[in-house]
N, C-alpha and C positions, 0 to 999 in steps of 0.2 A: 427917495423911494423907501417906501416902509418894509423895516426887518423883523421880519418876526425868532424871536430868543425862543426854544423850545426848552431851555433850563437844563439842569447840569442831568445826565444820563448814566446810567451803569456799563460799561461795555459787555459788548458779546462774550467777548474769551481776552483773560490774560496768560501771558506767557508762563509766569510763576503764580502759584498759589499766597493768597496775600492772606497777613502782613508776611513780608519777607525781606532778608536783609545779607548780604554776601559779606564775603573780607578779600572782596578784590574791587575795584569797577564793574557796573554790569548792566544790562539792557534790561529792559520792562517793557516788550511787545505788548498790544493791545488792539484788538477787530473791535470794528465797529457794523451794526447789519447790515448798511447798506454806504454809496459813496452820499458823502456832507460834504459839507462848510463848519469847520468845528475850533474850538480852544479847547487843549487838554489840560486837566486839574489834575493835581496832586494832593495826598496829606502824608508828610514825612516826620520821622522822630530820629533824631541821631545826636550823640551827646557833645558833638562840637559842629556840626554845622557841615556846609559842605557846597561844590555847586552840582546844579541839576538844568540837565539841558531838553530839550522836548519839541518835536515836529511832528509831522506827518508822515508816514510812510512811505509816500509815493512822493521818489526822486525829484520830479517835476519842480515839486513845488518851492523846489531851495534855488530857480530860477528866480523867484520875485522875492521867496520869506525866508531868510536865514534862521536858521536853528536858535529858537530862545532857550537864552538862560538863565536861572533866577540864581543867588545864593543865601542856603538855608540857613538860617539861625540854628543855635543850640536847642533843643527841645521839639515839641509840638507844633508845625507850621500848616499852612496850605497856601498853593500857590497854585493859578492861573494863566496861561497863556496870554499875553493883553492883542495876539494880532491872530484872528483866524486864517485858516490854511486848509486844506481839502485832501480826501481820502478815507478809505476806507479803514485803517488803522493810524495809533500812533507810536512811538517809539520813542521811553522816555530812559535817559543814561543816569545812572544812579550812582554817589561814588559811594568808596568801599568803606562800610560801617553804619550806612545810614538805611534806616526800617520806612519801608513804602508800605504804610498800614491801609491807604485807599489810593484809587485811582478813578475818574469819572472825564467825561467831557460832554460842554457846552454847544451843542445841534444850535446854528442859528441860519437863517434861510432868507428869500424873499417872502413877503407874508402874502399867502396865498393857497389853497387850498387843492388836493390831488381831486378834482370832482367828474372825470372821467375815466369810463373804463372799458376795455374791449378784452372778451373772453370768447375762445375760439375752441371746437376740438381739436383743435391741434396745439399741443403745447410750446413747440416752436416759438410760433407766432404769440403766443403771449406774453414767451419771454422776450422777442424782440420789442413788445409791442411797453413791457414793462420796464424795460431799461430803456427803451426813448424815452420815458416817460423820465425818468428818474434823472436820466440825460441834461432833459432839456431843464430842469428846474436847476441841477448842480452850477450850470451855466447863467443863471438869472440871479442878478444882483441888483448894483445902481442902474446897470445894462446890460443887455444880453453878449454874452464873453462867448469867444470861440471856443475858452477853456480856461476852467478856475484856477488851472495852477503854473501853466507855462509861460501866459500870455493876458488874458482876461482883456482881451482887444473885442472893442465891437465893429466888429466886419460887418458889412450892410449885407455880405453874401450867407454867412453865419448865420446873419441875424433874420434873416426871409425865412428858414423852415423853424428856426424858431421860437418866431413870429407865429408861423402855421400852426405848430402843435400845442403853442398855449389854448388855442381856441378848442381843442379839445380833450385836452389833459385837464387842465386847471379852469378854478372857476374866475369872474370876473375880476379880481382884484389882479390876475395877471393883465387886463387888457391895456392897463395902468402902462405897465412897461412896454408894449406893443405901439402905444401912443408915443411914448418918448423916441422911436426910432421912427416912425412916419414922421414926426414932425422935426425930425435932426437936420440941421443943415448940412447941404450935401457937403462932400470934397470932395472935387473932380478929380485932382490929381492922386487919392485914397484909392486905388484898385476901380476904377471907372467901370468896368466890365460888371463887377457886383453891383453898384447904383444900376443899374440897367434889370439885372437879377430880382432886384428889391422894386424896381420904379412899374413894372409890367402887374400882368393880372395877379404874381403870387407874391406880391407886398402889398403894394396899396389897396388893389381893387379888393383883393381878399381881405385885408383889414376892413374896408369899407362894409363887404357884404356881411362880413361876423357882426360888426359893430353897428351899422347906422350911423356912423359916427359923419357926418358932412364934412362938417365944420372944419375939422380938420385937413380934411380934403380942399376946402377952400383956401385954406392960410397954406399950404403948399402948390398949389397949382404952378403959380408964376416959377417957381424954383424951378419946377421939373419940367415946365416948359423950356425955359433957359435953357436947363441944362441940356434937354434933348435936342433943342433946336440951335443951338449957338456952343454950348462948352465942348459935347460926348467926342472925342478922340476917335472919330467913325476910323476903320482901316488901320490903326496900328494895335501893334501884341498886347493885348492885356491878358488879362488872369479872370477867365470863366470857372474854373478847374484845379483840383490839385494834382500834380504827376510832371514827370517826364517825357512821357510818349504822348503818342501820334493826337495832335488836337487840333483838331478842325475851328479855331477858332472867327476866322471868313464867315462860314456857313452857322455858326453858333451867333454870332454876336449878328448876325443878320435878322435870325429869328427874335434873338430877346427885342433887337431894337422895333421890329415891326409890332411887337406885342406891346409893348412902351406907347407907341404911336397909338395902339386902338383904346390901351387903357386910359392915356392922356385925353381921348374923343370921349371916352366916355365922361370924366374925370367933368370936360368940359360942357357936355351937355347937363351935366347934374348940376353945374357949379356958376350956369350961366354968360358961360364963355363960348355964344354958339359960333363967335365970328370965326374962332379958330377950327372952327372943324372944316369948312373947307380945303385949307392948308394940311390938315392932318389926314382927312381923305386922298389929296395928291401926293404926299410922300409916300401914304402905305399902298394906295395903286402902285406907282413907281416899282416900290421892292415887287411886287408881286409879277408883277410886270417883266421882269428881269431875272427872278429867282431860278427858273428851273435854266433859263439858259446859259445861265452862270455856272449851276452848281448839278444839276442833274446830268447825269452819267448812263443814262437806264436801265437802272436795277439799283442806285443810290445816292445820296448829294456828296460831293466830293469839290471841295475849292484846290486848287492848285499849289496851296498851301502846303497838302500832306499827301504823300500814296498810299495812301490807302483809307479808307470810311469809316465816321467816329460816329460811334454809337450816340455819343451827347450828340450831335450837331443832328443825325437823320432823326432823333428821338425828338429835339427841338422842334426839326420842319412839322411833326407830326403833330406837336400841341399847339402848334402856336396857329394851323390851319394852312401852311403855306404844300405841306404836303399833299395833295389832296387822294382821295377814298382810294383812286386805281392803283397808285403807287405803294398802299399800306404793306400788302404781301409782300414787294418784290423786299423792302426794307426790314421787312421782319427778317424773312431767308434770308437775306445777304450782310444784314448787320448788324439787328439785336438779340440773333441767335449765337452770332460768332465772334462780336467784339465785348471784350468787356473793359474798355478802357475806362469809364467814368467811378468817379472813385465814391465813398458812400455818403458824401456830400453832393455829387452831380446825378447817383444812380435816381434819387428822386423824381428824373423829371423820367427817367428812363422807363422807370417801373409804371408813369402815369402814363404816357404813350403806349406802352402796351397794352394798358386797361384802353383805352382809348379807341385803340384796334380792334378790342375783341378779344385780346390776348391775353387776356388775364393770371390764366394757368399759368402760363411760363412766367409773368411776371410774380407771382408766390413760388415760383418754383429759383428763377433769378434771383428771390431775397433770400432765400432758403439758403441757396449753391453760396450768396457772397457773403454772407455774415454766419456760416458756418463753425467758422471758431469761436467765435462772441456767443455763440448761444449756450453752449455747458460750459464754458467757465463761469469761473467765480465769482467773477467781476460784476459789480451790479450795474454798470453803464458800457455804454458804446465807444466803440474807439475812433481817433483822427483818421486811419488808413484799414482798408479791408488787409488781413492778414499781418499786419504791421511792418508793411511795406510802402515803401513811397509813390509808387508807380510800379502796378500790375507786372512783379516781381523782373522787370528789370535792373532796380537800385537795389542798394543794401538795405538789409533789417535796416527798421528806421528805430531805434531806442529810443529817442526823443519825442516820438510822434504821443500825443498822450492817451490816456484811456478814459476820456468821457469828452467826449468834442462833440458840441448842441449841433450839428448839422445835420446829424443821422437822422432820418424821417420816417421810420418805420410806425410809427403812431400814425402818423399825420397819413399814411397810403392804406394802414390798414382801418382806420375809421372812414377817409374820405373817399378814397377809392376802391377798397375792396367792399367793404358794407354800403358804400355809395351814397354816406348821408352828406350832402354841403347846403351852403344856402343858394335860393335864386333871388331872392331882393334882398334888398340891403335888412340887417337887424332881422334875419330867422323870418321875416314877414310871411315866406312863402319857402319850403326848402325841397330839396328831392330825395328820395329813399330808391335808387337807383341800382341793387346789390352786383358786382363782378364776382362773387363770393369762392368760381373757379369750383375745386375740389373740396374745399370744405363742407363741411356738413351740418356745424353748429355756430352762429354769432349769437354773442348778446353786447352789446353794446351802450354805453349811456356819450353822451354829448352836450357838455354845459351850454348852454347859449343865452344869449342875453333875454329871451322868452322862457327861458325855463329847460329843464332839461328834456333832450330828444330822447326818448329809448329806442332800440329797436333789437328785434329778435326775430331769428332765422332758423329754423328747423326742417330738414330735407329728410325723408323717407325715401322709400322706392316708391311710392303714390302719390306722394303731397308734399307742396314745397310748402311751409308756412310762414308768410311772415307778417308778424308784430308790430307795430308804430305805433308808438305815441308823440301826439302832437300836443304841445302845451299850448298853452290861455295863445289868443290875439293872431294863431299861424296858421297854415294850412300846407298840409304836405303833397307833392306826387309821389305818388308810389309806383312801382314797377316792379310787375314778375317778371323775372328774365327767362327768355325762350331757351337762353343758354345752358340751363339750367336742366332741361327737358330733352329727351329722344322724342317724345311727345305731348303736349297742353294741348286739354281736352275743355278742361274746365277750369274757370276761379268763383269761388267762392267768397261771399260775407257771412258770416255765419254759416245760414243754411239757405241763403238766399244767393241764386246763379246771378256773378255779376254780365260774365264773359262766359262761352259755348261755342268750341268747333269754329272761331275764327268772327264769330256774332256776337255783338254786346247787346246786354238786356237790362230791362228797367234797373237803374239805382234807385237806393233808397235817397231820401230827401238829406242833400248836405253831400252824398257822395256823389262824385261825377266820372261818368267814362272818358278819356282824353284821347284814346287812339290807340291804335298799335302798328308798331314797322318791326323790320326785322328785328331787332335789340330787346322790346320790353312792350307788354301790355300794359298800358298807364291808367291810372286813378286820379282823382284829388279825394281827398280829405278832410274836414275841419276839425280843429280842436277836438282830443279825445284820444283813446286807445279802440284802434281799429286791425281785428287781425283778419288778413287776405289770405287765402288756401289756394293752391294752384295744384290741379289734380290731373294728374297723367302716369308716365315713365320717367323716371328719374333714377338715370346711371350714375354711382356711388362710388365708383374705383377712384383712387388717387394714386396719379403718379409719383409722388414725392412721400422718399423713406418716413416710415413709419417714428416719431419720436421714441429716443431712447428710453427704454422703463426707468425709471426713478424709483431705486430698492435703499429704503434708509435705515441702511447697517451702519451701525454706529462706530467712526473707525476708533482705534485703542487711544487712549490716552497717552499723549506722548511731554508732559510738561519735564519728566523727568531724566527721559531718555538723553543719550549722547550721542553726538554727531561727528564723524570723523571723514578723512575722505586722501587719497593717494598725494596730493599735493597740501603744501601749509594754507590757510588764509591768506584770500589775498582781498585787493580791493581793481577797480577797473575804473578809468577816466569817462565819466557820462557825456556823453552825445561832445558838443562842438564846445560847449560850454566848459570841457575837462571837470567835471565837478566829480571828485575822488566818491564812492561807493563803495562799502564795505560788501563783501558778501563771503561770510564763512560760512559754514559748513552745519554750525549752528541755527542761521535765519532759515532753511530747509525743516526745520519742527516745529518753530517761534507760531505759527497759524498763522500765517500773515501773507496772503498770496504776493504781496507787491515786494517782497524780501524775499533773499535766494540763497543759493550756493552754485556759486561760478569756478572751472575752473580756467581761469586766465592764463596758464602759462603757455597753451597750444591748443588749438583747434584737436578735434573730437581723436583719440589714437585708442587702441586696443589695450587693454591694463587698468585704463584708467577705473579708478573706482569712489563707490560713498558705503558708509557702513554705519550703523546705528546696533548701539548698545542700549537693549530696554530694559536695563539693569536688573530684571527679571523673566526667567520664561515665559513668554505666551504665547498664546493659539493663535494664528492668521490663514487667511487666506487669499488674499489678494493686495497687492501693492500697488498705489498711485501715484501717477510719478507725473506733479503738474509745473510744467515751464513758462506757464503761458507766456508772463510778462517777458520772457526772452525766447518767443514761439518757437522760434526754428532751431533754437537748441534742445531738441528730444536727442535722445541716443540713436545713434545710428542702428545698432543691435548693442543687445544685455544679456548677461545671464545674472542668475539670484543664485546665491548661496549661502545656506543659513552654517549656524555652529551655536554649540551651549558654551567655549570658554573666548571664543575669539582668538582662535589657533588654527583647532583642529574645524574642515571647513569642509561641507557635504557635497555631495554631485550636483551643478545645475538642477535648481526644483525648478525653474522656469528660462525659457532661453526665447527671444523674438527681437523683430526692430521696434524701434517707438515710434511713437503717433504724434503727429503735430499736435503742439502743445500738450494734452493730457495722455498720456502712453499709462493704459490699465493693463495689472498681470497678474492674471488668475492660475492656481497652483493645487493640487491636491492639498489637503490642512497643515499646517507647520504648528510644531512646538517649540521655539529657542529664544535664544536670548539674542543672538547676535543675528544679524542679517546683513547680505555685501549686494552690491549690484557692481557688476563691474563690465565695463563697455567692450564690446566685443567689436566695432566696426569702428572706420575711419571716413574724417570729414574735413577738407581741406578750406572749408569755408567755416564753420561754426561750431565754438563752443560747447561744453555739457553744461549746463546749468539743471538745478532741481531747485525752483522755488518753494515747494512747498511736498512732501510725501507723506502719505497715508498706508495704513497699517489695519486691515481690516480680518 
């Protein structure tokens, strides 16, 4: 696979102002803008040499890449990382006498280009839609990795969403990679439940309809027939899922495999295999046949397996068609309103099932609710678990679980299924612009495909919905106004020419055609071209989901020179299973560098406890940031601030509250001082204080 070297870079922010040189040992923090794949450089001067060690910020990754070290010569040197390693900073130890006159590092990636983009009025959603993006490329290398820095396994489960979101992020030089995992040979005995994830409509068929690609499709058939018909381990536990709790995995692997069965028919009737479709028609009758009496409950699917209803498995019956139209309500009420077991790997198919329904609202409102703390942190990608939890907070903080795992699909539901652009032939031939767009009110969207790029654009008034399509050379699109969209549709519009009126369709112009209307959407075709449709009526504009936080950019104080102090010494804490010792003083708390902390380890949260920073000079603030993310559930239980000008004499609480998962903000009438203490006013028998990172504003 080809890498593209983006060549050596400047960082965001270093910890010390360079050149700079100490007379002890000392650290050299360094941001970078967003999460890579990177080697960090150095240029050093010291008049006898010395050694110089250098990684990555983010713990994770001293699971695969141990800390390199070079040793400097006397003089003038520069030196290279020879093994790349991922994160958003790096963290390079300097020993004592030696001048760090430069610092840079080497962006290298899969070569491929970012050539899709989804912008919404909501900024939420952009940010989600912008760190999938970023996501899924961190995770793309020789293969699509569950995660660049723990594991860099390619999971066939991992690798299905993205798979999905290269076809809309990235332009065709990712399809490259999308090819090497359709065409990989299976291992049965590899998580079998994932082959099944990947072998249905959202691996292969999907790769097919993006691509055109046959060919490949043919040099796999026999495999996936095997496997489905001779190897797949029907009826025992496998791994659909991440988590502990309740998993319908019966009623789950039921539906992937019946979607397997219809994808394989089709697979076969393109590929000239028409003897097998008989056979393949008799197994999926069969399931179908059998399904609700097995598993319907009435009011949801439930196997014997578990007491109670798992939102993946009724979510499943509902995509895969086994659910059919009557039973949709009773499943929404009873299971995808009130379970949230599927973690942000399985929520996927969750979120499409509701679009599926009808349901779209809640499902922007569900991605909203479960990726809530991902969205204003700092982090520029998505994490392994919602909340950094293993299973929907019945396990412990998961500390090992990483923070950019290519599963997350928020790209791939807010292009596919929220704006509603996919294909319907294979190669873009024919595609549909179908919007669920819910409560929002503004899309612009582009979509690389292998005919050219899709645009499309969404604009809603209280009178007029409008929407935008372009269809590139060779394709032809349907379009849909969605009813759903309207308290009333009265009219559409081409220009100024009425296509639709009052439930009557009238004359199209030559090239466009009327297709129908049912309850869902008044349809179009299209050819080649930029065609904007108007849909004119009542159109209600409330959203139920909070308003995005204002983004006010006050510049917080400069802190490279400040000191950091805290009620207990430095310590360090044994990581995840692996015991891999972590430093976290009290100093990585101003270093800039969210994935570095200050913990204290000697006892979960007690009263007293405190951190203080000396800004060796007075200055003006007025609010304090106090962000944990990377160890979320260590906010303060409750705080007070107290400032002072010597670091003695110490004021009345200027601010006193609990703290907020992960970022705990404290706003205060304006302070003058040098010194400021935050010191914990409540107790937690379960967790830590940690402060990765605080701001001074």
């Amino acid at each position: 696979m080809a890498i593209k070297d983006f060549g050596l870079k400047p960082y965001l922010r270093t910890s010390k102002d360079l050149p700079h040189v100490e007379d002890v040992p000392w650290k050299l923090v360094c941001t970078m803008p967003y999460n890579c794949h990177f080697q960090p450089w150095i240029e050093v001067e010291s008049p006898s040499g010395g050694q110089i060690s250098f990684n990555s910020s983010n713990p994770l990754v001293l699971y695969l890449t141990p800390t390199e070290t070079c040793t400097a010569k006397p003089g003038v040197q520069r030196y290279e990382a020879k093994n790349w390693v991922s994160g958003e900073g790096a963290v390079y130890t300097i020993p004592a006498g030696m001048t760090v006159r430069a610092v840079q590092y080497r962006e290298t990636g899969y070569d491929t280009s970012f050539a899709g983009s989804f912008v919404c009025n909501d900024s939420d959603y952009n940010t989600l839609w912008t760190k999938a993006a970023r996501t899924a490329y961190i995770c793309m290398r020789d293969h699509f990795y569950d995660c660049p820095d723990r594991e860099r396994v390619g999971f066939w489960g991992d690798g299905t969403p993205e798979l999905n979101q290269c076809f809309y992020v990235f332009d065709q030089r990712a399809h490259t990679l999308a090819k090497e995992l359709v065409l990989r040979k299976l291992e049965p005995k590899f998580y079998p439940g994932q082959h099944l994830e990947f072998l249905g409509d959202y691996g292969l068929w999907f790769y097919y309809l993006h691509t055109g690609d046959l060919e490949s499709l043919r040099k796999i058939y026999e495999q996936t027939k095997r496997f489905l018909f001779e190897t797949y381990p029907f009826g025992k536990r496998t791994w659909f899922d991440w988590g502990k709790e309740v998993k319908d995995i019966a009623v789950t692997e039921t539906c992937f495999f019946y979607n397997c069965l219809g994808t394989l028919k089709k697979i076969a009737l393109a590929t000239g295999h028409d003897s097998d479709v008989p056979e393949l028609d008799r197994r999926r009758a069969a399931i179908q046949a059998s399904f609700d009496s097995q598993f319907w409950k009435g009011s949801y699917y439930q196997s014997a397996q578990v007491t109670t209803p798992d939102d993946r498995a009724n979510a499943m019956a509902v995509n895969v068609g086994l659910a059919e139209r009557g039973k949709w309500d009773a499943i929404y009420e009873n299971v995808l309103t009130k379970k949230t077991y599927a973690s942000c790997f399985f929520d996927r198919w969750v979120f499409e099932a509701l679009c599926t329904m009808g349901r779209q609202e809640y499902a922007l409102l569900r991605m909203y609710e479960r990726y809530k703390t991902m969205i204003p942190c700092t982090f520029t990608t998505l994490w392994e678990h919602y909340d950094r939890w293993w299973a929907s907070r019945i396990d412990a903080f998961d500390d090992a679980s990483s923070l950019n795992h290519g599963w997350n699909p928020p790209a791939l539901i807010l292009s596919q299924s929220i704006t509603g652009v996919t294909p319907v032939e294979p190669g873009w031939a024919t595609f549909h612009v179908l919007p669920k767009e819910a409560f929002l009110t503004e899309i612009n969207l582009v979509v690389p495909t292998v005919k050219g790029s899709v645009t499309v654009a969404i604009k809603k008034t209280k009178t007029e919905y409008a929407l935008t399509v372009t269809a590139p050379p060779t394709t032809k699109a349907i379009v849909g106004i969605p009813k759903a969209a309207f308290s009333a549709l009265k009219a559409i519009k081409l220009g100024n020419r009425t296509l639709w009126e009052s439930g009557r369709a009238q004359r199209t112009p030559v090239g466009v055609a009327f297709l129908g209307e049912d309850a869902d959407y008044v349809t179009f075709s299209v050819p080649t071209g930029t065609w904007k449709l108007r849909g004119l009526g009542s159109l209600p504009l409330t959203s139920p989901k909070p308003a995005p936080k204002p983004v006010k950019k006050v510049k917080p104080l400069e802190k490279k020179h400040w000191v950091a102090s805290a009620s207990v010494p430095d310590s360090s804490f044994l990581f995840s299973g692996a015991k891999i010792p972590i430093a976290v003083p009290a100093s990585s708390a101003i270093d800039g560098d969210h994935w570095t902390g200050w913990r204290d380890m000697t006892k979960t949260q007690y009263p007293g406890q405190w951190f203080q920073l000396d800004l060796q000079r007075p200055e003006r603030f007025f609010k304090i940031v106090l962000d944990n993310t990377w160890a979320l559930w260590d906010s303060p239980v409750g705080y007070a601030v107290t400032v002072s000008q010597d670091g003695t004499h110490w004021s009345s609480p200027v601010a006193t509250g609990k703290g907020e998962l992960g970022i705990t903000t404290i706003t205060f009438a304006p302070q003058t001082a040098r010194f400021v203490r935050i010191t914990q006013t409540g107790t937690s028998p379960t967790y830590h204080w940690s402060i990765y990172e605080i701001d001074l504003l």
